[in-house]
N, C-alpha and C positions, 0 to 999 in steps of 0.2 A: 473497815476504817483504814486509813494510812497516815501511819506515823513518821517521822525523819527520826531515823538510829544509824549513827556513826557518820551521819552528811547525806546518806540515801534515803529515797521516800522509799517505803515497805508498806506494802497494803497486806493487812493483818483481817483475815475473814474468823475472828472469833466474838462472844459472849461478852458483849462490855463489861463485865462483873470479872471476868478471869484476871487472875495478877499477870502485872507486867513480864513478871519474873518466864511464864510459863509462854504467854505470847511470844518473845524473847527467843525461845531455848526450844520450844516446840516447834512453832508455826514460822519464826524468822531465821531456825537453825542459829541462832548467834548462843554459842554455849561457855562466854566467859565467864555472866553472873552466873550466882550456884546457889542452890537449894541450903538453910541450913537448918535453919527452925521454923519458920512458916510464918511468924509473930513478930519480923521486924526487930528481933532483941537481938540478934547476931552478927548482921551486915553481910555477909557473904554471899546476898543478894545485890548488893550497892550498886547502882548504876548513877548516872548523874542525868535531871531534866533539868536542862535551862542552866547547866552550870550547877545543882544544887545536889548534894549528896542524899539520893531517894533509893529506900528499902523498896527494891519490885517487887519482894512476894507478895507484900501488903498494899499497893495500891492497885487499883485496881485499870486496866488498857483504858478500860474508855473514858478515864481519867485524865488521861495521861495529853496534857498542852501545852507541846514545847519538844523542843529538839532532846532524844536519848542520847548519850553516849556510854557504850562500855568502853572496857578494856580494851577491845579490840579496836575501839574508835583513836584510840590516843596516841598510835605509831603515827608517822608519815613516811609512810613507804615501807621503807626497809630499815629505819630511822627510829627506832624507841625511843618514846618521851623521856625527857630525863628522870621521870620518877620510877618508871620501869628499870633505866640502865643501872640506877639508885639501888634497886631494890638487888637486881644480878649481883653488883658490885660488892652488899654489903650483903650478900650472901643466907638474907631475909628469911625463905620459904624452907622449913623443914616438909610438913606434908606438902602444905599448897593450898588446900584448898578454901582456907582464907584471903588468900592474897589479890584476888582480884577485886574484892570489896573494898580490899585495903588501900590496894594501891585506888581505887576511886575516888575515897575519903581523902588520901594524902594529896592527887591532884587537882583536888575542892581546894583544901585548905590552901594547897601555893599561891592557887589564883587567885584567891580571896585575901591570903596573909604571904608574901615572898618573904619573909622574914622572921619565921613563929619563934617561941621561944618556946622552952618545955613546957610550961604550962599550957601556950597555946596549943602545941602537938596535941597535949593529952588530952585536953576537953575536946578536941576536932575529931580524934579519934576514940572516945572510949564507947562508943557502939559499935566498934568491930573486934570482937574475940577473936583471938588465937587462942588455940587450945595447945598449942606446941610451946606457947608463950616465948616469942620472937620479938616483943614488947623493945627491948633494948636496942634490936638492931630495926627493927620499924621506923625508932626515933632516927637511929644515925644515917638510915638511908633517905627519911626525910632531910635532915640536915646538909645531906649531901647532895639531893636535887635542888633544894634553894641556892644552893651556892652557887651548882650548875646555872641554873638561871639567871641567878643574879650574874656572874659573867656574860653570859650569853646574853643579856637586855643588856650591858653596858655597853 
């Protein structure tokens, strides 16, 4: 089957039942989403189809109708999306290995709301744990990539 993940077409010779997650990370070498629980409760798998914030480990490839992006899709070049620079800046990741789900979630949410408020943040994000509970500055690094934005579209 051939999917488009991060603007390339990838021709994936796997089990249409296999998750996305392991298509991905096995067979496309793309190892930004991350294994965490298997059931979709955690997000550390987050990638985005079609723009929408999708748990990989749980759907399943040959599911899967519409353009992937990970983590790795969101630079342009050498150029970090503002929600990654966001996340540097406010010094976000203690282990880490949440954060690519996170930041997925977070750049669903800008492009859908440039503008969220707390409450928006936390319903956008409350399917991705952190276990180091970096909750606080998650918010303010999003906060600080809309704003980026919002400059930048003016």
């Amino acid at each position: 089957m051939r999917l488009t993940v991060n603007g390339n077409a990838v021709d994936i010779d796997a089990d249409p039942d296999m998750p996305l997650l392991w298509a991905l990370r096995d067979l496309a070498g793309i190892m930004g989403p991350k294994f965490g629980c298997g059931i979709a409760a955690c997000g550390a798998c987050t990638v985005l189809v079609d723009g929408m914030p999708t748990r990989s480990c749980s759907i399943p490839v040959g599911y899967v109708d519409g353009a992937v992006t990970t983590i790795e899709g969101l630079a342009d070049g050498n150029t970090l999306d503002a929600v990654q620079q966001a996340w540097i800046d406010e010094q976000v990741p203690q282990c880490g290995y949440c954060q690519s789900g996170q930041i997925m979630s977070a750049y669903a949410l800008l492009e859908e709301n440039p503008e969220p408020a707390d409450d928006d943040i936390d319903q956008a994000m409350a399917g991705n744990l952190c276990r180091c509970g970096t909750y606080p500055r998650i918010r303010a690094a999003i906060k600080r990539a809309a704003a980026v934005k919002s400059r930048a579209g003016a």
